[in-house]
C-alpha atoms as an extended CHARMM CRD file, in Angstrom:
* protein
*
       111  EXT
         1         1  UNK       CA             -3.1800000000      -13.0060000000       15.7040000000  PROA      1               0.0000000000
         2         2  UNK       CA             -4.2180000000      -10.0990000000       13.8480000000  PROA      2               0.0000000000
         3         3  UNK       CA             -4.8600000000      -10.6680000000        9.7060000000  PROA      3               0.0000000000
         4         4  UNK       CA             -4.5170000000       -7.6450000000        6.9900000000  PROA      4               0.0000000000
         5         5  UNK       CA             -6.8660000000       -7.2660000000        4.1630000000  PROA      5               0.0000000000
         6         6  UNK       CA             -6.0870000000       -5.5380000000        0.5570000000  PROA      6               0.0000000000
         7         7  UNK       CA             -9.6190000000       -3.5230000000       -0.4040000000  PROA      7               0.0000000000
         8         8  UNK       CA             -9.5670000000       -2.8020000000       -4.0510000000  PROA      8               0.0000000000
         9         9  UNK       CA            -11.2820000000       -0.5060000000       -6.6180000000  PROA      9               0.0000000000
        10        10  UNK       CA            -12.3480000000        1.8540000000       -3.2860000000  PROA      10              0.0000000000
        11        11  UNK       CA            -13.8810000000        5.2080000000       -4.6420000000  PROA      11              0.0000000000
        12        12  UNK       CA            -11.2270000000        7.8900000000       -4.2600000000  PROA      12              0.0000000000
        13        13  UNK       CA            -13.2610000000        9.8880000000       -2.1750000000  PROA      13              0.0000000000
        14        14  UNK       CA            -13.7590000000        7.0540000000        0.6390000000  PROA      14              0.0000000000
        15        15  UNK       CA            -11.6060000000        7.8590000000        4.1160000000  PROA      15              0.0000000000
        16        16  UNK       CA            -10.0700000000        5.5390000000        6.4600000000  PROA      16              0.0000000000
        17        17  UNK       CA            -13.2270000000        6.5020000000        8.8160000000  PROA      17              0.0000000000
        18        18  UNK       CA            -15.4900000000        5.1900000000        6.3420000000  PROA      18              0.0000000000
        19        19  UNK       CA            -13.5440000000        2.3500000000        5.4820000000  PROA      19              0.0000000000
        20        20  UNK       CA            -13.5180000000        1.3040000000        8.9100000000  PROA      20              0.0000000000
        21        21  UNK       CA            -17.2490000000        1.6230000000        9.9410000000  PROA      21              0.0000000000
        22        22  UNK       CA            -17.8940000000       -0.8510000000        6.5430000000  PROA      22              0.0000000000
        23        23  UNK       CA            -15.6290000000       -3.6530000000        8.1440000000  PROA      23              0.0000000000
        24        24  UNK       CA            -16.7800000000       -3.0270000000       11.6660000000  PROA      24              0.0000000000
        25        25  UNK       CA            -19.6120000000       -4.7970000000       11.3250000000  PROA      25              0.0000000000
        26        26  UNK       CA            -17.4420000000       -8.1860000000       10.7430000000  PROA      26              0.0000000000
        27        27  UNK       CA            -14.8100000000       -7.9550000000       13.8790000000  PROA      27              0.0000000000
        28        28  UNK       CA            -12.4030000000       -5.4750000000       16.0280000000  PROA      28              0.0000000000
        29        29  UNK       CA            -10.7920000000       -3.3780000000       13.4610000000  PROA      29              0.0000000000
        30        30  UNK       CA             -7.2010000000       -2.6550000000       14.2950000000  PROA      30              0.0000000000
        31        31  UNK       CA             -6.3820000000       -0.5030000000       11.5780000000  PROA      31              0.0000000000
        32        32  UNK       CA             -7.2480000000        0.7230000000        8.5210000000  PROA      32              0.0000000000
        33        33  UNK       CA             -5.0410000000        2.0740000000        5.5620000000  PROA      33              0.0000000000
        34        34  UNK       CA             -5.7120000000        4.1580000000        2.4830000000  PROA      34              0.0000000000
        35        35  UNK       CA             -2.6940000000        4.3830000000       -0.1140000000  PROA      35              0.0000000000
        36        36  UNK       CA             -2.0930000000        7.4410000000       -1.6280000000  PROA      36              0.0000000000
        37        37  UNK       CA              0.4460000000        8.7210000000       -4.2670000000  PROA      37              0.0000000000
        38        38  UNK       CA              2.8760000000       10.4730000000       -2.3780000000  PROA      38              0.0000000000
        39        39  UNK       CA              2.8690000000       13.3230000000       -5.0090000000  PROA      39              0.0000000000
        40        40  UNK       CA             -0.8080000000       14.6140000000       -5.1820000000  PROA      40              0.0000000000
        41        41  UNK       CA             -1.7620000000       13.0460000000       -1.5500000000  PROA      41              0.0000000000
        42        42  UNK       CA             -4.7110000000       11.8810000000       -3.6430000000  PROA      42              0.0000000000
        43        43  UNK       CA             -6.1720000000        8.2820000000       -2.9520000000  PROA      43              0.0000000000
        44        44  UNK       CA             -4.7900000000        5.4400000000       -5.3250000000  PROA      44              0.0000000000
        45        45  UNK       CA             -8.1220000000        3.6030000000       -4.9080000000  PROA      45              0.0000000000
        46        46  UNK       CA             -6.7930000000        0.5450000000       -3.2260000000  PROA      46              0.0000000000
        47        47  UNK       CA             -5.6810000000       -0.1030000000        1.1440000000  PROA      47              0.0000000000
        48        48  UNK       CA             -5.5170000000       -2.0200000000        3.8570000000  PROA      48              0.0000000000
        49        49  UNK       CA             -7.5450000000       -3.3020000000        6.5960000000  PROA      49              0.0000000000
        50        50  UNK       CA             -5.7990000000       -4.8640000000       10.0030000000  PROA      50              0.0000000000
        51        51  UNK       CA             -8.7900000000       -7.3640000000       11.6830000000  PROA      51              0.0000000000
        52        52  UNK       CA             -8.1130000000       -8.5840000000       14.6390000000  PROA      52              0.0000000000
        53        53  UNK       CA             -8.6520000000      -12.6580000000       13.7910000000  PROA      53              0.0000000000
        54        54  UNK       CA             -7.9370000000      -14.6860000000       10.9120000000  PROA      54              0.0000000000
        55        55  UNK       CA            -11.9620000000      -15.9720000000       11.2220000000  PROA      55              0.0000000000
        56        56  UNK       CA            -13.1380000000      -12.0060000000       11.0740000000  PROA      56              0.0000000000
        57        57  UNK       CA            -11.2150000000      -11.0600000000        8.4450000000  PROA      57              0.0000000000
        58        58  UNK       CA            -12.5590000000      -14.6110000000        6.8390000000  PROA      58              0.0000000000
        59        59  UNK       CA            -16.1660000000      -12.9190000000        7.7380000000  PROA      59              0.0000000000
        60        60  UNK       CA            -15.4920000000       -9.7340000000        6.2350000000  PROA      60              0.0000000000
        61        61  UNK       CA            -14.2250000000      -11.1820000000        3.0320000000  PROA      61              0.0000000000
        62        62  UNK       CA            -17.2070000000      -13.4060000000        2.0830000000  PROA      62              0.0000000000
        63        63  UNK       CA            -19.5780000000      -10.9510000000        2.8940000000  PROA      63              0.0000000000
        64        64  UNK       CA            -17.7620000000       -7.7560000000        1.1970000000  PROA      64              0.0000000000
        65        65  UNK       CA            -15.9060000000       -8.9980000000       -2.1590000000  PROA      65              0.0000000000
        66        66  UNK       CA            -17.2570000000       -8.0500000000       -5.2110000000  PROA      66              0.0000000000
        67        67  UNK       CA            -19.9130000000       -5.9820000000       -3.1130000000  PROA      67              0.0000000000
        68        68  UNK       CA            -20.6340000000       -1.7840000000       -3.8710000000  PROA      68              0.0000000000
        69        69  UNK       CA            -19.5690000000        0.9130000000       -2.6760000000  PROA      69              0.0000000000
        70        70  UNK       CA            -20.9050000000        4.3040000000       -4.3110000000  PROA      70              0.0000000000
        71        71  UNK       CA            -20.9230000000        2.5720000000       -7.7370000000  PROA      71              0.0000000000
        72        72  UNK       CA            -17.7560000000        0.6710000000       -7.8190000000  PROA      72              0.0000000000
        73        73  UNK       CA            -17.4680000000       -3.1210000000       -6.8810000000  PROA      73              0.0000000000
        74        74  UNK       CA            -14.5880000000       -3.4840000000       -4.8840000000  PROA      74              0.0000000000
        75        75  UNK       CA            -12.2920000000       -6.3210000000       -4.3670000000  PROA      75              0.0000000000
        76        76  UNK       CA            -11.3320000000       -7.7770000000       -0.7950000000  PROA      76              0.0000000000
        77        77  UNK       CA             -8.9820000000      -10.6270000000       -0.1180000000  PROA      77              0.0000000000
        78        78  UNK       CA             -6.3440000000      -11.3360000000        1.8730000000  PROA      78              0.0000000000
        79        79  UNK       CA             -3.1790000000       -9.1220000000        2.0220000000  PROA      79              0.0000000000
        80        80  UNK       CA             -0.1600000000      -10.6700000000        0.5240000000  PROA      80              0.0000000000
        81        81  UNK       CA              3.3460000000      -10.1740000000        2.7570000000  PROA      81              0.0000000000
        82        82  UNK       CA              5.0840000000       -8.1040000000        0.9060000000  PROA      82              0.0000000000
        83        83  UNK       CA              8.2320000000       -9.2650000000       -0.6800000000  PROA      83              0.0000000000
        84        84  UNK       CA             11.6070000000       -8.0780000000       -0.1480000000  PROA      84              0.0000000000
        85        85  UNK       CA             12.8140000000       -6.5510000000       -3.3260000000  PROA      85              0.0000000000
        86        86  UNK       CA             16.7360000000       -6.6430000000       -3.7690000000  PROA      86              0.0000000000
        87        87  UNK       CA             17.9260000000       -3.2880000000       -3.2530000000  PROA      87              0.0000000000
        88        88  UNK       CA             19.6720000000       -1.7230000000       -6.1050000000  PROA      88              0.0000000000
        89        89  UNK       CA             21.2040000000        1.7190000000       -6.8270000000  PROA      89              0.0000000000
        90        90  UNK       CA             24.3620000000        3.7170000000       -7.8040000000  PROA      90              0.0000000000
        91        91  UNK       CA             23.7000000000        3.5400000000      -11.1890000000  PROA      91              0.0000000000
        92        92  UNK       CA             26.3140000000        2.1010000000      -13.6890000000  PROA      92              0.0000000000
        93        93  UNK       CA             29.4980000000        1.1950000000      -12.0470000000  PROA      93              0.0000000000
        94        94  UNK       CA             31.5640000000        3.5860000000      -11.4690000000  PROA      94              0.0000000000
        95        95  UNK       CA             28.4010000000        6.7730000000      -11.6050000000  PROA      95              0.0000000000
        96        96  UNK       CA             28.8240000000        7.7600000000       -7.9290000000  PROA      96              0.0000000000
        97        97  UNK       CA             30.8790000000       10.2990000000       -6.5560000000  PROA      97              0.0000000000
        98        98  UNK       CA             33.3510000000        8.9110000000       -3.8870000000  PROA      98              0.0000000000
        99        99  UNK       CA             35.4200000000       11.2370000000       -3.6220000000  PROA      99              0.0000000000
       100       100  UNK       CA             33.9920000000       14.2110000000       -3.9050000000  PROA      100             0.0000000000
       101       101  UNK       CA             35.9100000000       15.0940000000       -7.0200000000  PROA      101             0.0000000000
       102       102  UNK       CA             34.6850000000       12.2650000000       -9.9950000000  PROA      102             0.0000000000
       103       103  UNK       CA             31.6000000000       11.6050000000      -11.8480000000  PROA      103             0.0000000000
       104       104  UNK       CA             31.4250000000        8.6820000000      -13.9200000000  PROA      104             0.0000000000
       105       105  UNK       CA             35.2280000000        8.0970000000      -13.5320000000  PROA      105             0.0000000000
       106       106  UNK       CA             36.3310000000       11.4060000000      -14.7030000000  PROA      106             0.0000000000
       107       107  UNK       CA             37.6540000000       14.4970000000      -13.1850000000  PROA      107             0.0000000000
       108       108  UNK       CA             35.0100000000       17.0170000000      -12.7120000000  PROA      108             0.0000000000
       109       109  UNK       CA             37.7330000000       20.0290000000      -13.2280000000  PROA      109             0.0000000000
       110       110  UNK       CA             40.4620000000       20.8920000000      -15.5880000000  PROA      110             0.0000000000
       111       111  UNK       CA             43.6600000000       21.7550000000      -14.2660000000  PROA      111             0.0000000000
């Protein structure tokens, strides 16, 4: 069963390549994932790594937390599953137009 790994404090400059030929070393490397803001496309200094064993990724963790990468220690542990956030939305109660002719409960024209 394949294992994900968070890598933090990565230098923004570092690509998914790159990433991948540093954990390489420890295992098969399914994946790898750089987060970036969705805005600037710009790296957010923090991804992923998929390894293909629990006992690689294991490997890979021991040998590369807290280690350097052009001049910034990064941070490697396990991924946590992400959580499933309640879903919200619509605003207030009665801010969504269901109709097609209310906002907010009132009539958008004068008659």
């Amino acid at each position: 069963m394949s294992t994900s790994i968070y890598v933090g404090n990565l230098p923004y400059s570092l690509t998914e390549d790159s990433l991948k030929e540093i954990f390489s070393p420890y295992g098969s490397v399914l994946s790898t994932r750089i987060i970036t803001d969705k805005m600037t496309g710009k790296s957010k200094g923090f991804g992923f790594v998929e390894m293909s064993s629990n006992e690689e990724a294991e490997a890979a963790i021991k040998e590369l937390d807290n280690g350097e990468i052009e001049g910034r220690n990064i941070r490697v542990n396990l991924a946590k599953p992400k959580e499933d956030k309640p879903r919200g939305g619509g605003g207030r109660n009665n801010m969504r137009r269901n109709d097609g002719k209310s906002f907010g409960g009132r009539s958008n024209f004068k008659r």
